[in-house]
MIPA-449320 format. One record per residue: residue in three letters; residue number from 1; z, x, y of N, C-alpha, C in turn. Coordinates in Angstrom, 1 decimal. Atoms other than C-alpha are relative to their C-alpha. Example, Ala and Ser with C-alpha at 12.3 -4.5 7.8 and 13.67 -1.06 7.14 Angstrom:
{Ala, 1, {0.0, 0.9, -1.2}, {7.8, 12.3, -4.5}, {0.0, 0.9, 1.2}}
{Ser, 2, {0.0, -0.9, -1.1}, {7.1, 13.7, -1.1}, {0.8, -0.8, 1.1}}
***
This chain:
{Unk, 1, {-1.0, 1.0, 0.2}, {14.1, 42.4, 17.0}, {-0.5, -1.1, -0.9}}
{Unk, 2, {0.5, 1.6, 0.8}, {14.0, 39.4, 14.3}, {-0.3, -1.0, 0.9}}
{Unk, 3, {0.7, 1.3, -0.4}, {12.6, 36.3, 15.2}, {1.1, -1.4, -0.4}}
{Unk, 4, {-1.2, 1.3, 0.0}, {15.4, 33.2, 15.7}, {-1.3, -1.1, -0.3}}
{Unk, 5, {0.6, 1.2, 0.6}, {14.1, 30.1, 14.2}, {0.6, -0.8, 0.2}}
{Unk, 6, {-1.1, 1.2, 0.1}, {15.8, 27.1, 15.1}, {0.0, -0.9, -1.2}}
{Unk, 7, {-0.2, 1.0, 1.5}, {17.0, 25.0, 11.8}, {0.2, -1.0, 0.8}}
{Unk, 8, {0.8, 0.9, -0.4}, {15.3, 22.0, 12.0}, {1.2, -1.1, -0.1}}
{Unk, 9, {-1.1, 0.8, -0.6}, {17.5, 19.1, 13.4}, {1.3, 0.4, 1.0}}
{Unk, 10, {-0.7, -0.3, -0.7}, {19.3, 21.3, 15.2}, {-0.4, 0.7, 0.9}}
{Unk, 11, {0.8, -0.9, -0.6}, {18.0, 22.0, 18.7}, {-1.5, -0.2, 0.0}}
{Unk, 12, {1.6, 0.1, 0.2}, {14.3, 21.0, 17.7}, {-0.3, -1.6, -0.1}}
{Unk, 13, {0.8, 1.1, -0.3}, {12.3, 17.8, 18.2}, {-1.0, -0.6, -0.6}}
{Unk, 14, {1.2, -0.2, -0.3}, {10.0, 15.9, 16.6}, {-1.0, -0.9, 0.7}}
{Unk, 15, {1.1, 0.4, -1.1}, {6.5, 14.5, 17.9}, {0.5, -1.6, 0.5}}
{Unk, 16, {-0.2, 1.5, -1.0}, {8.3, 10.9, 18.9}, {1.3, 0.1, 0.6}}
{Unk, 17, {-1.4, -0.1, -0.9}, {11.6, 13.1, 20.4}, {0.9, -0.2, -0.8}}
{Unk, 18, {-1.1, 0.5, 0.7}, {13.9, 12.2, 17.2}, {0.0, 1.6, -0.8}}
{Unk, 19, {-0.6, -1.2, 0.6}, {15.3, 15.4, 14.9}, {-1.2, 0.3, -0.7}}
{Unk, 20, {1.3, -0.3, 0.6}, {12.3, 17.2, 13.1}, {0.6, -0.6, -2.0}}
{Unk, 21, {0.1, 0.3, 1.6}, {14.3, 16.4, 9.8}, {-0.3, -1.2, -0.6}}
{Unk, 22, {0.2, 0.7, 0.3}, {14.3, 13.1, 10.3}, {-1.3, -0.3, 0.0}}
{Unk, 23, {1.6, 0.7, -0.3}, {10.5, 12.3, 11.5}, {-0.6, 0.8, -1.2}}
{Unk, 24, {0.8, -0.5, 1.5}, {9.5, 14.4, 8.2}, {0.4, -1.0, -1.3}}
{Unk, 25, {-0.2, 0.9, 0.6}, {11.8, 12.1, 6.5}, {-0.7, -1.6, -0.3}}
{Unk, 26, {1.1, 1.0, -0.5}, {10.1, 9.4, 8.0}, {-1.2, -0.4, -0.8}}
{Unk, 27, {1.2, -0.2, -0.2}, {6.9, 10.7, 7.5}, {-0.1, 0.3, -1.2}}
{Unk, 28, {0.3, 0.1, 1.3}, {7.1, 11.6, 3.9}, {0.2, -1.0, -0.6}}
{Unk, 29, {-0.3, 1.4, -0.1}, {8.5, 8.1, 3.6}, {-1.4, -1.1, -0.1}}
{Unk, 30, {1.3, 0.6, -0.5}, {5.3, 6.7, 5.0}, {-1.2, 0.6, -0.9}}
{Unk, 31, {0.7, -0.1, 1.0}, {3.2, 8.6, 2.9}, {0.0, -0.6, -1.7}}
{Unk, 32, {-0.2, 0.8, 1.4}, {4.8, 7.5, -0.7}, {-0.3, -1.4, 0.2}}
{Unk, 33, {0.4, 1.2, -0.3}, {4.3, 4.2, 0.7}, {-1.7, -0.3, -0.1}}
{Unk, 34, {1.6, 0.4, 0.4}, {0.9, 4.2, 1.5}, {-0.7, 0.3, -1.5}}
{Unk, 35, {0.6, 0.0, 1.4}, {0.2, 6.0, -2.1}, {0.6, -1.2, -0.5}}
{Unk, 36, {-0.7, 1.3, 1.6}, {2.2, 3.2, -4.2}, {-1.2, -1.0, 0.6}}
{Unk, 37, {0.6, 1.0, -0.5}, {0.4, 0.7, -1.7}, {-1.9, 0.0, -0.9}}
{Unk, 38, {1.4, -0.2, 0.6}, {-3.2, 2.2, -3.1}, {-0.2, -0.3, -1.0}}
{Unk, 39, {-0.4, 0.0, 1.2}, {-1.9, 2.6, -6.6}, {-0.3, -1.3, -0.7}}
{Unk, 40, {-0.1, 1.5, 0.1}, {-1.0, -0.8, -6.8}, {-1.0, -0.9, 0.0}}
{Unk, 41, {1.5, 1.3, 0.2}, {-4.2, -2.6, -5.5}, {-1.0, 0.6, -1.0}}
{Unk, 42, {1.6, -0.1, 0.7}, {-6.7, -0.4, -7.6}, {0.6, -0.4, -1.2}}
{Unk, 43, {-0.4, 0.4, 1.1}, {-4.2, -1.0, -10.8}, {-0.3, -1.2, -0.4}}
{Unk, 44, {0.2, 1.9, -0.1}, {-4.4, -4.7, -10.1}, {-1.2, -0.2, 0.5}}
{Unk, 45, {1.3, 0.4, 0.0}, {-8.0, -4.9, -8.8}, {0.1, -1.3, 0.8}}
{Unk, 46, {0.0, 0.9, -0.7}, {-6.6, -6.8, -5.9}, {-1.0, 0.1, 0.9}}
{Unk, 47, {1.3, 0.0, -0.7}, {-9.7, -7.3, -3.8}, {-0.2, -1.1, 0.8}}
{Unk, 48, {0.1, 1.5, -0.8}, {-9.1, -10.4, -1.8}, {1.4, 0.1, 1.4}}
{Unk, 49, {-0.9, -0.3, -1.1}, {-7.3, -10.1, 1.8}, {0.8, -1.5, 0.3}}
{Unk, 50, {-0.2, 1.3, -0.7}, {-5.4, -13.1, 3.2}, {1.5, 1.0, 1.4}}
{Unk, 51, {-1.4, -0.2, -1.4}, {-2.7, -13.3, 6.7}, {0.6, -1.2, 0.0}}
{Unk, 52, {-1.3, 1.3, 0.0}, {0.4, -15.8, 6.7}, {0.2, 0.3, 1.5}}
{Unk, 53, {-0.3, -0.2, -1.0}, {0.9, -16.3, 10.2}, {0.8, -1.2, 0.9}}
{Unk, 54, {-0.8, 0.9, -0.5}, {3.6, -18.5, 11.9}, {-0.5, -0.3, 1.7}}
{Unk, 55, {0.1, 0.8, -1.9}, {3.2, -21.2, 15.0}, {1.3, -0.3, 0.6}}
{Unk, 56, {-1.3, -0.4, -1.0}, {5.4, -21.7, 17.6}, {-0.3, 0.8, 0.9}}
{Unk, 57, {-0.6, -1.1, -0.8}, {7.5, -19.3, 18.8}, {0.0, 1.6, -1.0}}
{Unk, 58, {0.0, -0.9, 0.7}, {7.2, -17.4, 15.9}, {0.8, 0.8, -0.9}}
{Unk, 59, {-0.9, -0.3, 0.7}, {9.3, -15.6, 13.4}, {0.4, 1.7, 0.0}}
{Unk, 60, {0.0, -1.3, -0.5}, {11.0, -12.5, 14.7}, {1.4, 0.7, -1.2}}
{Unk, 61, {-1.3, -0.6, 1.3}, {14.1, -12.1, 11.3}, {-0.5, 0.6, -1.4}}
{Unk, 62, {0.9, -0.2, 1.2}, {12.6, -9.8, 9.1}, {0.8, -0.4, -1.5}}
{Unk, 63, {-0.8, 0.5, 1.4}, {14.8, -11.1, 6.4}, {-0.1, -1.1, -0.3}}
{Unk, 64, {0.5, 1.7, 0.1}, {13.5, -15.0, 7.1}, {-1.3, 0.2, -0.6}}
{Unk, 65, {1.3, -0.4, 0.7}, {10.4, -13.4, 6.4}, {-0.4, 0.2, -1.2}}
{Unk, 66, {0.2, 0.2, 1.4}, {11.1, -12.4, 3.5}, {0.4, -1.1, -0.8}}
{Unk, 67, {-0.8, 1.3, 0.7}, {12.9, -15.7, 2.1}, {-1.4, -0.5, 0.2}}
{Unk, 68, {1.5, 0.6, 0.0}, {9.6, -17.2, 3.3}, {-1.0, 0.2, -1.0}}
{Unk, 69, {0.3, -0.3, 1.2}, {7.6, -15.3, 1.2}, {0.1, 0.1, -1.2}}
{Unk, 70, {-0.5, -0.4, 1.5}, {9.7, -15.1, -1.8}, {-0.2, -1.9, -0.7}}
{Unk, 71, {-0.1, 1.6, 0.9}, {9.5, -19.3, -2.1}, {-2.2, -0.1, 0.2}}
{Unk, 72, {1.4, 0.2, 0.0}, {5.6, -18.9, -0.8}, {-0.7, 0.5, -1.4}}
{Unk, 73, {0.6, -0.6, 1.1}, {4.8, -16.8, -4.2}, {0.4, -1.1, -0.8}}
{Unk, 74, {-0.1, 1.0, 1.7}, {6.5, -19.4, -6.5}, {-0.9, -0.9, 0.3}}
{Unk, 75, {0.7, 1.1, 0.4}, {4.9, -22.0, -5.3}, {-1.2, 0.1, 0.2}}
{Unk, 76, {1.4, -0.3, -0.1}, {1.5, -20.5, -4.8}, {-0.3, 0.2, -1.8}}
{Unk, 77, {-0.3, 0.4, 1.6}, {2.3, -19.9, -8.6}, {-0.3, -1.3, -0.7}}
{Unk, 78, {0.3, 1.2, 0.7}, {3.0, -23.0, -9.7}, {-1.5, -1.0, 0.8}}
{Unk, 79, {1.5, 0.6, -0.9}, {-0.2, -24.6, -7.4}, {-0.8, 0.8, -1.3}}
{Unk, 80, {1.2, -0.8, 0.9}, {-2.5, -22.2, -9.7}, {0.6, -0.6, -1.2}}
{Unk, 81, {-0.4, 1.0, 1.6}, {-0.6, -23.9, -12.9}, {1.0, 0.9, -1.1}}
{Unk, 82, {-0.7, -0.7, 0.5}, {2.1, -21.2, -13.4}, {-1.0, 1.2, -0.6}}
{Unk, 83, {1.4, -1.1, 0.0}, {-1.4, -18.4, -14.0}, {0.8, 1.3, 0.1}}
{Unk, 84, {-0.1, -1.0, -0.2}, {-0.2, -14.8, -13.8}, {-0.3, 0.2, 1.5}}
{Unk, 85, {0.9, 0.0, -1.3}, {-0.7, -13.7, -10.1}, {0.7, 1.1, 0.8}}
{Unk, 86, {-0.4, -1.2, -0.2}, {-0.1, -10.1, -9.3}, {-0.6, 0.0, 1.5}}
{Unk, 87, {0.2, -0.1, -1.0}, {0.0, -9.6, -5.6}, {0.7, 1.2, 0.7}}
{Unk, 88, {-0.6, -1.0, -0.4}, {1.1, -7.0, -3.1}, {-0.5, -0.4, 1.6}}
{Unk, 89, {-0.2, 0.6, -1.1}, {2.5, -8.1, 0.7}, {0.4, 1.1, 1.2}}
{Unk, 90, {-0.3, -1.2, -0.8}, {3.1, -6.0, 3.8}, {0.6, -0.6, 1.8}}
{Unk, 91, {-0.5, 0.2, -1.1}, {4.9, -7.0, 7.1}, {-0.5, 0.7, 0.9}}
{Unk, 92, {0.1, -0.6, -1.2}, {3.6, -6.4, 10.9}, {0.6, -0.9, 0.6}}
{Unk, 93, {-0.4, 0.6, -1.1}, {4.9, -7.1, 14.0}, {-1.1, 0.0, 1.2}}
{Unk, 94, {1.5, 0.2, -0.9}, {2.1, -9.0, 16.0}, {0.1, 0.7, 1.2}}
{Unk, 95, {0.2, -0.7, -1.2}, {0.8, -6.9, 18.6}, {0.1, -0.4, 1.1}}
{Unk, 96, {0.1, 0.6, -1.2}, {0.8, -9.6, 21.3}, {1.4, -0.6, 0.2}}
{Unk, 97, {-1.3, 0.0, -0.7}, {4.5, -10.2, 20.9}, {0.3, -1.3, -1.1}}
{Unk, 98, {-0.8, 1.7, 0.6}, {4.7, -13.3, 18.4}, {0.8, 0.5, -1.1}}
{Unk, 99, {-1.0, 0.1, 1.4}, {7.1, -12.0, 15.6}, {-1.1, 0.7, -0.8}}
{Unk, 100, {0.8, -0.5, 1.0}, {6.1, -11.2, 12.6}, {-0.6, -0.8, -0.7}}
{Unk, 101, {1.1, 1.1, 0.8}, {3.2, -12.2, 10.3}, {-0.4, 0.8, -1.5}}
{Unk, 102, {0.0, -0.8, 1.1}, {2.3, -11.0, 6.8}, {-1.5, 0.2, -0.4}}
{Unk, 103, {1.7, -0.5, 0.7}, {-1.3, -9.0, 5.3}, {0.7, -0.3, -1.5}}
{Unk, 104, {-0.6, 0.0, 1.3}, {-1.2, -9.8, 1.6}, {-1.3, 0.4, -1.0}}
{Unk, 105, {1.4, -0.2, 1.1}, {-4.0, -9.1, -1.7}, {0.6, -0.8, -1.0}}
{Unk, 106, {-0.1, 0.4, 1.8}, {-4.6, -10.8, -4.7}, {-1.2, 0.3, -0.9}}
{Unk, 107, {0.8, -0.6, 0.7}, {-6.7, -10.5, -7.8}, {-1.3, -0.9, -0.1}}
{Unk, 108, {0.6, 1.2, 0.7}, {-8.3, -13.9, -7.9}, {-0.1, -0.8, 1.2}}
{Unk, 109, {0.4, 1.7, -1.0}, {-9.9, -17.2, -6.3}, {1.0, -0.3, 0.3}}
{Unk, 110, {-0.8, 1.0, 0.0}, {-7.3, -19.1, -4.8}, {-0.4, -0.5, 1.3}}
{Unk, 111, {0.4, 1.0, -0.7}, {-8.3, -22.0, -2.8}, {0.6, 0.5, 1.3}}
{Unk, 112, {-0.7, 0.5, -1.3}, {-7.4, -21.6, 1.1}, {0.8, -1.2, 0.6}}
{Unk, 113, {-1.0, 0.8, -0.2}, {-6.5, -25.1, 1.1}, {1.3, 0.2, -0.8}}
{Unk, 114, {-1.5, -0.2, 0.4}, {-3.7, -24.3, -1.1}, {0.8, 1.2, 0.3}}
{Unk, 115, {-0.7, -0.7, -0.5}, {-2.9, -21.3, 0.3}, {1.2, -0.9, 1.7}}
{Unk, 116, {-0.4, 0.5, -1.6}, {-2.4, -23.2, 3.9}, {1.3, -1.0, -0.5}}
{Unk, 117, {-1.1, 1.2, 0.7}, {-0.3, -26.5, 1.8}, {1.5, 1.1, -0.3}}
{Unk, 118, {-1.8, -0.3, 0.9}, {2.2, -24.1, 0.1}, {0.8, 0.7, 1.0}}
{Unk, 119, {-0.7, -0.4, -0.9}, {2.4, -22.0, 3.2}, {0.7, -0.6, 1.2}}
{Unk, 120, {-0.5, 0.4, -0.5}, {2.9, -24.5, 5.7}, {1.2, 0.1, 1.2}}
{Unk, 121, {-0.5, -0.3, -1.1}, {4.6, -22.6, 8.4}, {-0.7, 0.4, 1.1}}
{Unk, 122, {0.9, -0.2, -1.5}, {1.7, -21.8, 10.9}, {-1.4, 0.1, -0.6}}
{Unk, 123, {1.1, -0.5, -0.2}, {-1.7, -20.4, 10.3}, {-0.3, 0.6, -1.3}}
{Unk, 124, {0.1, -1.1, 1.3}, {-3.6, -18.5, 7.0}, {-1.8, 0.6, 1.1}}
{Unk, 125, {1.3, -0.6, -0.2}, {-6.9, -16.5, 7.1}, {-0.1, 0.7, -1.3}}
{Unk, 126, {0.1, -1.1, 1.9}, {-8.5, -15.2, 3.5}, {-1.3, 0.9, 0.5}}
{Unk, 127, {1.2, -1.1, -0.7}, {-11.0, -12.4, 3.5}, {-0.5, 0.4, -1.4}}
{Unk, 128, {0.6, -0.9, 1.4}, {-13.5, -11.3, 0.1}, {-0.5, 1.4, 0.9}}
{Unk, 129, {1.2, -0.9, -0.3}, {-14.5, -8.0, 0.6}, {-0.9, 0.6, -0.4}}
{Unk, 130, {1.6, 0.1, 0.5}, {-18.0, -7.5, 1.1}, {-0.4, 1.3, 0.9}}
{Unk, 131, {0.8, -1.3, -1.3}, {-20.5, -4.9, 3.0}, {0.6, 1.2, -0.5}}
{Unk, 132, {-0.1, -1.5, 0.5}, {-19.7, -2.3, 0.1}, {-1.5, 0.0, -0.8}}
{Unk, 133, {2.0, -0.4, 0.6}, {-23.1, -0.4, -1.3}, {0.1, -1.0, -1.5}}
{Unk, 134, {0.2, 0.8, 1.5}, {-24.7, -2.3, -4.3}, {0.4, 0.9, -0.8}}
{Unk, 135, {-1.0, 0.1, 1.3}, {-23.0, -2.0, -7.5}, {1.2, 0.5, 0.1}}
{Unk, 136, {-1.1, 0.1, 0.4}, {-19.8, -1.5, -6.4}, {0.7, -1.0, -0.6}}
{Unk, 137, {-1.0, 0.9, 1.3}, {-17.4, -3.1, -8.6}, {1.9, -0.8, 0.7}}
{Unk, 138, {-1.1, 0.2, -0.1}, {-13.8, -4.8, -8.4}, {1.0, 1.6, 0.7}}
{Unk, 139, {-0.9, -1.3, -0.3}, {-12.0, -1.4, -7.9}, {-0.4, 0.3, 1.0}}
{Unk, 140, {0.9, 0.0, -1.3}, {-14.3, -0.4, -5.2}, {0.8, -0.9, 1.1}}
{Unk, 141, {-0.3, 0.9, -1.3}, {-13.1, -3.4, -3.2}, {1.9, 0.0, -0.1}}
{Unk, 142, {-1.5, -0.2, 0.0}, {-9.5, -2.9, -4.2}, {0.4, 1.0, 0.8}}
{Unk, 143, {-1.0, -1.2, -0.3}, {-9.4, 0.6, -3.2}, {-0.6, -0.8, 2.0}}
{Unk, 144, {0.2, 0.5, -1.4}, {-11.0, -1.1, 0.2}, {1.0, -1.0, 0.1}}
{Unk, 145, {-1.2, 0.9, -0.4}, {-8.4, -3.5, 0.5}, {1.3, 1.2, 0.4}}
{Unk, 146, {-1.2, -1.1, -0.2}, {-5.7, -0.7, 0.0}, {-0.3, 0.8, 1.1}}
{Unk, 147, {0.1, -1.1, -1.5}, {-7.4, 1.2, 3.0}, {0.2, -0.8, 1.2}}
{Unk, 148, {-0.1, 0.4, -1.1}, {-7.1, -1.7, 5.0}, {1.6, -0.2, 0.4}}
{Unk, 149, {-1.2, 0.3, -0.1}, {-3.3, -2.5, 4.1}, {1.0, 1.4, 0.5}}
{Unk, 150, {-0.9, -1.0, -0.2}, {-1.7, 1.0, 3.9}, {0.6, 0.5, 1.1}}
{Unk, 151, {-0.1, -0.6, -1.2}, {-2.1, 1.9, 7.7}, {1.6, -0.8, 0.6}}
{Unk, 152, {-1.4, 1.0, -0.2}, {0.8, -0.9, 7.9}, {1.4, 0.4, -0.3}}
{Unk, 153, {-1.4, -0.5, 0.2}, {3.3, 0.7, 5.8}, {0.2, 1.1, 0.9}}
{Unk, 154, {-0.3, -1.1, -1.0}, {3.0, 3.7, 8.4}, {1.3, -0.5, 0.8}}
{Unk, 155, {-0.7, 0.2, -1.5}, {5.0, 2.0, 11.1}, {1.2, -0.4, -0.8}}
{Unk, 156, {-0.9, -0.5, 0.5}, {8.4, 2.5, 10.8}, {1.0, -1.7, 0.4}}
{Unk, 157, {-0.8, 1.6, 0.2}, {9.5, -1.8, 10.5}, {0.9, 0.1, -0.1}}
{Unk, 158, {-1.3, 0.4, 0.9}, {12.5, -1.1, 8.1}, {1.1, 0.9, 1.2}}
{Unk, 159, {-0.8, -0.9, -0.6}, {13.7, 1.7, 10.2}, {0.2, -0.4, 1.6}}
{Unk, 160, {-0.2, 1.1, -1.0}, {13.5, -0.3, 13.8}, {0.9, -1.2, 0.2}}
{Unk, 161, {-0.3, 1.6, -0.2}, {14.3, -3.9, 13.2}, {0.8, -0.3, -1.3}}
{Unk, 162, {-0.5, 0.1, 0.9}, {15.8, -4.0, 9.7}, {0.2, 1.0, -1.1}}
{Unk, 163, {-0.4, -1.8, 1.3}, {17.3, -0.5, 7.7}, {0.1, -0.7, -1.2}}
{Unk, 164, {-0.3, 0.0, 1.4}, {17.1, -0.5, 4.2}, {-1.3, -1.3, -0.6}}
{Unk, 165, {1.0, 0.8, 0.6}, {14.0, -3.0, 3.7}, {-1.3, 0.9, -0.3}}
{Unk, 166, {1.2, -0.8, 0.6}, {10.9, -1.9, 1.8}, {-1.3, -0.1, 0.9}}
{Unk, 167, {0.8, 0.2, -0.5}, {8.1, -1.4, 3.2}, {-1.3, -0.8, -0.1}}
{Unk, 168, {1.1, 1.0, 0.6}, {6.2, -3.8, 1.2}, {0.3, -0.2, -1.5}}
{Unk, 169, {-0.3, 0.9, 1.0}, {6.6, -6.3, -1.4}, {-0.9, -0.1, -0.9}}
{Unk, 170, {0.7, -0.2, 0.7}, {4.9, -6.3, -4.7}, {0.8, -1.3, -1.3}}
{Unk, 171, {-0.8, 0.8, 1.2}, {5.4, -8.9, -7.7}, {0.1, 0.6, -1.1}}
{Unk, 172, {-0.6, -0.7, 0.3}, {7.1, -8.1, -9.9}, {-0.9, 0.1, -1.7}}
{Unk, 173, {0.4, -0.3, 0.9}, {5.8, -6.8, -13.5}, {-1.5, 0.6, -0.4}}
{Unk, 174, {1.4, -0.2, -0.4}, {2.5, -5.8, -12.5}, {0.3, 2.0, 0.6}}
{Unk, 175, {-0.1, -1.4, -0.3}, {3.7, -1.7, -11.6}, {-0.9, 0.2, -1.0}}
{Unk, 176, {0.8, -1.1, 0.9}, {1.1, 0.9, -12.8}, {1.2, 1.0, -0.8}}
{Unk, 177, {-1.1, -1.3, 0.9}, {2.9, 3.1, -15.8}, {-0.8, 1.0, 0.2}}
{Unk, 178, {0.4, -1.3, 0.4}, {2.8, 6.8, -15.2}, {-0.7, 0.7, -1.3}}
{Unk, 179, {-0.1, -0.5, 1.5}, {1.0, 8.6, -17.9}, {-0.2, 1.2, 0.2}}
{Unk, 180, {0.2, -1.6, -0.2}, {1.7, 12.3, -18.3}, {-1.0, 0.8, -0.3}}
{Unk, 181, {0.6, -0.7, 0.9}, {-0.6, 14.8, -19.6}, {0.7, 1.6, 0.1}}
{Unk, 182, {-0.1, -1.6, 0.2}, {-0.7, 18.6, -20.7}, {-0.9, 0.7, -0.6}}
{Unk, 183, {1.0, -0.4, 0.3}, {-3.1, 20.7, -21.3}, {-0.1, 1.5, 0.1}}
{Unk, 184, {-0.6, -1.5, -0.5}, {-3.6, 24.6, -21.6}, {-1.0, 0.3, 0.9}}
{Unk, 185, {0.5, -0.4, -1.2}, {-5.8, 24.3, -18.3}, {-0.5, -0.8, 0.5}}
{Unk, 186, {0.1, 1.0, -1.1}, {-6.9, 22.0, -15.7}, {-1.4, -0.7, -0.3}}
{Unk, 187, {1.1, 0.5, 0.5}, {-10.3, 21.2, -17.5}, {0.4, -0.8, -1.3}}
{Unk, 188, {-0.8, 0.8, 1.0}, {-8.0, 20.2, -20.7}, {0.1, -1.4, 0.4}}
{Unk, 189, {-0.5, 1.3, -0.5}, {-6.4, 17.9, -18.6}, {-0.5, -1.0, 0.6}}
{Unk, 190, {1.2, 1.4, -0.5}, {-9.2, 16.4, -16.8}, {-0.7, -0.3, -0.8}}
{Unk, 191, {0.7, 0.8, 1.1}, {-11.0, 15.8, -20.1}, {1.0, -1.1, -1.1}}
{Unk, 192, {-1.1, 1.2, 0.6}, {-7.7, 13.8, -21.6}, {0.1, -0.9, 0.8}}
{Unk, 193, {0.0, 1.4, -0.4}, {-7.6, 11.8, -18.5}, {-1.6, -1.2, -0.1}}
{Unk, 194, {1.4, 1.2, 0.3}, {-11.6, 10.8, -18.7}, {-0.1, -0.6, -1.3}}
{Unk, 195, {-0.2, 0.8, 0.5}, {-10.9, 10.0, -21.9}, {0.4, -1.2, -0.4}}
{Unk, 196, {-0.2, 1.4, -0.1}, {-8.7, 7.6, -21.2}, {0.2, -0.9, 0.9}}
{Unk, 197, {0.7, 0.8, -1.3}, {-10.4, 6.2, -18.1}, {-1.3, -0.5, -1.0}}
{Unk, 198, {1.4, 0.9, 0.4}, {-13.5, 5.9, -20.3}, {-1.2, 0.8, 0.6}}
{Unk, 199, {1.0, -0.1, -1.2}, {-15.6, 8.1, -17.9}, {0.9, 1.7, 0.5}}
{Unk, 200, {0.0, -0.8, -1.1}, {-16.1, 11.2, -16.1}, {0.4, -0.1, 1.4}}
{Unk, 201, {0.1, 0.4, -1.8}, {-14.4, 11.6, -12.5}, {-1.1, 0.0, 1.1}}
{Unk, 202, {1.4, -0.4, -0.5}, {-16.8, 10.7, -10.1}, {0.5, 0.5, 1.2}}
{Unk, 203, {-0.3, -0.7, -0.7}, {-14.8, 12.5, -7.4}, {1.1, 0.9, -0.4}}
{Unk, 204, {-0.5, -1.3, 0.1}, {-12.7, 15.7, -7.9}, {0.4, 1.0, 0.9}}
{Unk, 205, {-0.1, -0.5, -1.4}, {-10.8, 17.6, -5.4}, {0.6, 1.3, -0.4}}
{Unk, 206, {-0.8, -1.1, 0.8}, {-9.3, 21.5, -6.4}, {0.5, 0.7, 1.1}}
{Unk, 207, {-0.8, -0.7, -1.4}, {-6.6, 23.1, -4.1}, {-0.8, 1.3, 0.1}}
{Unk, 208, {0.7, -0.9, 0.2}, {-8.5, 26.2, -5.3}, {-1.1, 0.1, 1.1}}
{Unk, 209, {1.4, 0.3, -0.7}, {-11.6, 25.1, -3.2}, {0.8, -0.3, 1.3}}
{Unk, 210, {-0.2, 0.1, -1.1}, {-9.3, 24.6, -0.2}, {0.3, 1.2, 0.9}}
{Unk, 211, {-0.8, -1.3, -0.6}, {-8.3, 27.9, 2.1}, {0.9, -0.3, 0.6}}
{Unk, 212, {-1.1, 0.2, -0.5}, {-5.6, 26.1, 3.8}, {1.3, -0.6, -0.9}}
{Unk, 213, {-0.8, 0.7, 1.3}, {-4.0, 25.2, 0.6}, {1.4, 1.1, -0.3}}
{Unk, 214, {-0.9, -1.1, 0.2}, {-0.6, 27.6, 0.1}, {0.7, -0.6, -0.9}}
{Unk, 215, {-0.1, 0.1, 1.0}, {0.9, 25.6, -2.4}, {-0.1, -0.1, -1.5}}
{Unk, 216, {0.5, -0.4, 1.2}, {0.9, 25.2, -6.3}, {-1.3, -0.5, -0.1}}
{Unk, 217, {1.7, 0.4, -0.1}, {-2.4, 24.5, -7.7}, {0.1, -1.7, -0.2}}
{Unk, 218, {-0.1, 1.1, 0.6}, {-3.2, 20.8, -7.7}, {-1.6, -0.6, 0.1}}
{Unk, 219, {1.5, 0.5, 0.2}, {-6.1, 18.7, -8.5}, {0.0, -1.3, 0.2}}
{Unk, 220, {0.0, 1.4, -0.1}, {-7.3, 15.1, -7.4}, {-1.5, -1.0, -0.9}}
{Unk, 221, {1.3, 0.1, 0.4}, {-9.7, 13.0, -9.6}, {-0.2, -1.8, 0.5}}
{Unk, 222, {0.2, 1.4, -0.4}, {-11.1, 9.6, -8.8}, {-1.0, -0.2, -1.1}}
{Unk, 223, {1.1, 0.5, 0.5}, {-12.8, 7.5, -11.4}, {-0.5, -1.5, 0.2}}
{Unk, 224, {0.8, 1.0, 0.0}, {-15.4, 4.8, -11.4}, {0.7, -1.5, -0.8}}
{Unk, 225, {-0.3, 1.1, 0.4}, {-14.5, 1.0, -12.6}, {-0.7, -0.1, -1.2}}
***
C-alpha cells in the first residue's frame, strides 16, 4: 500500500503545537534575521555593545519603544556633532517581567555619559569586546557582537505582542550591497571574491564535504579583516 503523508498544516503539528507551515515560516523568518543581523555588524565593524533599559514600571508598547529609539538615535547624533553613526538595535522582553529593554552596536567611542543624557528614560550599560585571541581585529569583535545579538531576533516579539514589526532596527544607509559573481567553477569564484576581499578565505565550508547535505552545491567562505 502507498504511504499517506499528511500535507503540512493540515492535521500535523509543529514543535511549539502551531501548523508545521507556519513554525517553518517562523523559523525561516528567524534565520534571515539572524543572517542580516551578522551581515550588518561585520559590514559596519560594529564592535561595541550597549542596553537601554527603562525605570519604573517599565515599558511594555512595543511601538513606544520604538518612538523612543527613533528620537534616542537623533539625538545621540547630534551629541557626537551630527558624525556618521551606523548602528543596529534589537528588542527583548525582560526575563523578570519589566517590559521591554533594547541590546544595540555601534562602530565607535561614544561616551556613556552621553549615552545615559540623551537616553534619559532609565538605565544604560556599554560593553567593548574583549577576551578575543591576540590579533584579532575590528571584524573579529563585530562578528562577536553579532553572536551575541542574533539569538534575540529568534524569539518570535513581532509575532506575539506586535504583528508586522521587524525584528530589528538598523540605521539607515549603512546596508551591505550584494555583489554577484560567476565563474566556470567554484574555485573561479572563490578566487574573484578574495580578490576583492584582499585575502584568501581563512575559513571555507563545501556541501560536497558534507554527507548530510541533499541539496544544490553550496559553498561558505569567511575572510580575515
Amino acid at each position: 500500500m502507498p504511504t499517506l503523508r499528511p500535507t503540512p498544516g493540515i492535521g500535523t503539528a509543529g514543535p511549539d503545537g502551531g501548523p508545521a507551515d507556519v513554525v517553518r515560516s517562523q523559523a525561516e523568518a528567524a534565520r534571515r534575521a539572524r543572517a542580516g543581523v551578522r551581515r550588518f555588524c561585520a559590514a559596519n565593524r560594529l564592535n561595541r555593545l550597549g542596553t537601554l533599559t527603562y525605570a519604573g514600571e517599565g515599558c511594555f508598547d512595543p511601538l513606544q519603544l520604538r518612538a523612543d529609539l527613533a528620537g534616542f538615535w537623533r539625538a545621540l547624533r547630534r551629541g557626537l556633532g551630527g558624525e556618521p553613526l551606523p548602528y543596529l538595535w534589537v528588542p527583548e522582553w525582560h526575563p523578570g517581567g519589566h517590559g521591554l529593554h533594547a541590546h544595540f552596536a555601534v562602530a565607535q567611542y561614544v561616551p556613556v555619559t552621553l549615552v545615559r543624557r540623551v537616553w534619559g528614560r532609565g538605565f544604560v550599560s556599554m560593553k567593548l569586546i574583549g577576551d578575543l585571541p591576540v590579533g584579532s581585529g575590528q571584524l573579529e569583535e563585530a562578528r562577536t557582537v553579532a553572536g551575541y545579538l542574533a539569538p534575540y531576533v529568534s524569539k518570535s516579539l513581532g509575532d506575539d505582542h506586535a504583528p508586522g514589526l521587524h525584528r530589528y532596527e538598523v540605521a539607515q544607509g549603512y546596508k551591505p550591497e550584494r555583489v554577484q559573481l560567476a565563474g566556470i567553477s567554484d574555485e573561479d569564484v572563490i578566487a574573484q571574491a578574495s580578490e576583492l576581499m584582499g585575502s584568501e578565505p581563512v575559513r571555507l565550508w563545501r556541501s560536497s564535504d558534507a554527507e548530510e547535505w541533499h541539496g544544490s552545491p553550496a559553498y561558505w567562505c569567511a575572510w580575515a579583516e
